[in-house]
N, C-alpha and C positions, 0 to 999 in steps of 0.2 A: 361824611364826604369831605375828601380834603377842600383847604382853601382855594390852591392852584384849579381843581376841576369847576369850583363853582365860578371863578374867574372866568376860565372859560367861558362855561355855560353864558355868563351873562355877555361876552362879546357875541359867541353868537344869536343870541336872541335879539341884541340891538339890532345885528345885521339883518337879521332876519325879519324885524321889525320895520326896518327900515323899507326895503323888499316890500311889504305887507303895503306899507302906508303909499307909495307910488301906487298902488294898485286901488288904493279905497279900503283894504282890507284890517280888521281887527284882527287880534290873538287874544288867547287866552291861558295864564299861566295856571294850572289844575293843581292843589291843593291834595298831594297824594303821595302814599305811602313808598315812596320810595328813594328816598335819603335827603333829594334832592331841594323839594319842596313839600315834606312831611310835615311840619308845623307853620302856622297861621303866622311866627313868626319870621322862617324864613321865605315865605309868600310875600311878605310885604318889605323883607328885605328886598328880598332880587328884584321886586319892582320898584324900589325906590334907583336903585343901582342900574337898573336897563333905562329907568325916564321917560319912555316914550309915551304917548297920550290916545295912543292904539293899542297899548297893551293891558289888559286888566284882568281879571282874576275869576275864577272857577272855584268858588267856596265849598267843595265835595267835602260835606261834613262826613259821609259815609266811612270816605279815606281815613281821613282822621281819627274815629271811634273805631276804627277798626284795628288799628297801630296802638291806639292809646288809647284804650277802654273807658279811661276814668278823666278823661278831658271833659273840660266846661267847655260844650259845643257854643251856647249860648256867646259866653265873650269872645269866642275863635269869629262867629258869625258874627258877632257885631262890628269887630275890628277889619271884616275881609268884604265885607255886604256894601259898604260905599265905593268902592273899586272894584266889584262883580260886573262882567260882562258875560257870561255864559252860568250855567248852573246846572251840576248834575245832582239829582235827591236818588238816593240811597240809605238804606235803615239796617241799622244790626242791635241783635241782643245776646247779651255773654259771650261776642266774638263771633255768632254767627248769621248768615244774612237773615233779613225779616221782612214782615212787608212795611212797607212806612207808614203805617197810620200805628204799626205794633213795636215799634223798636224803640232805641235810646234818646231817639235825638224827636222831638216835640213838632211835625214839620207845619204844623197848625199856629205854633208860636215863630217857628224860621221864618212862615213865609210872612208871618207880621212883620218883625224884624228889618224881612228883604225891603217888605214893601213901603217900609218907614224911610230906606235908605235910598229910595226911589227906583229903585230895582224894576223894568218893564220886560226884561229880557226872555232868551229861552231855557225854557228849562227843560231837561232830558230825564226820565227815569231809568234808571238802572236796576234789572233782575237780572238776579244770579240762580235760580231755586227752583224749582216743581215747574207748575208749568208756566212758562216763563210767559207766554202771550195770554192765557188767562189773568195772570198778574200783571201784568200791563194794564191790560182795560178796568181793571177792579184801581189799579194804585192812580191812571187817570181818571175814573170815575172819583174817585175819592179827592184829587187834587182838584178837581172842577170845583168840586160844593165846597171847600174848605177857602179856594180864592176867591170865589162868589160872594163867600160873606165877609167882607169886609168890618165888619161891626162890633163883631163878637167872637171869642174863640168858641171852635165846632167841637164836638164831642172825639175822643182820638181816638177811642175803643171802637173794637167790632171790626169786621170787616165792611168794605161799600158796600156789598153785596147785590 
């Protein structure tokens, strides 16, 4: 993306930020394949460049392994998880969706991670695949036991079932 457009981009987010914060309201800048804010790096660019203390960040590893297969999810999350205000989990394996207890990215050790970095927020699952509300309640069943245990990493095989 050119320079001039991310220029842009970041006047109107401040505006809009701005907007947001009269009202009480947060944003959140998403971590996603599409030129803008596709790497963990320019995530924490434009938010260094917008400033505001209302706006923080959407660490969707999903986006990420999905652009760029062979990313270290791990250091992307560690560097974007103390400036997370929203969170969507999504999973893929060889580029294609998966359910998240089965794909690339570990979300057993993510949400240790999140939770190190004090992370209490919402988090959203995202399917893409079969059926898509059966796999909701199996990837939330699965995301309940796995924050529960705060102690120990859970087993990431299998489905919840």
């Amino acid at each position: 993306m050119p320079q001039a457009e991310r220029d842009q981009n970041v006047d109107f987010i401040q505006g809009l930020s701005e907007r947001a914060r009269s009202r009480g309201i947060q944003l959140s800048l998403e971590l996603h394949d599409d030129g803008l804010l596709d790497t963990p790096e320019l995530c924490l660019d434009m938010l260094k460049r917008v400033a505001s203390e209302n706006v923080g960040l959407n660490p969707d590893l999903g986006n990420l392994i999905r652009s760029y297969p062979d990313s270290d999810w791990r250091t992307a999350l560690n560097s974007l998880a103390p400036r997370a205000n929203n969170w969507h989990v999504k999973n893929y394996r060889g580029g294609q969706p998966s359910p998240i207890w089965d794909g690339q990215i570990d979300y057993a050790e993510a949400f240790q991670i999140m939770r190190a970095a004090g992370y209490t927020g919402w988090v959203s699952i995202e399917s893409y695949f079969g059926d898509v509300l059966d796999l909701q309640a199996k990837s939330l069943a699965w995301l309940k036991r796995i924050v529960s245990d705060s102690t120990s990493t859970p087993e990431r095989q299998g489905s919840p079932a």
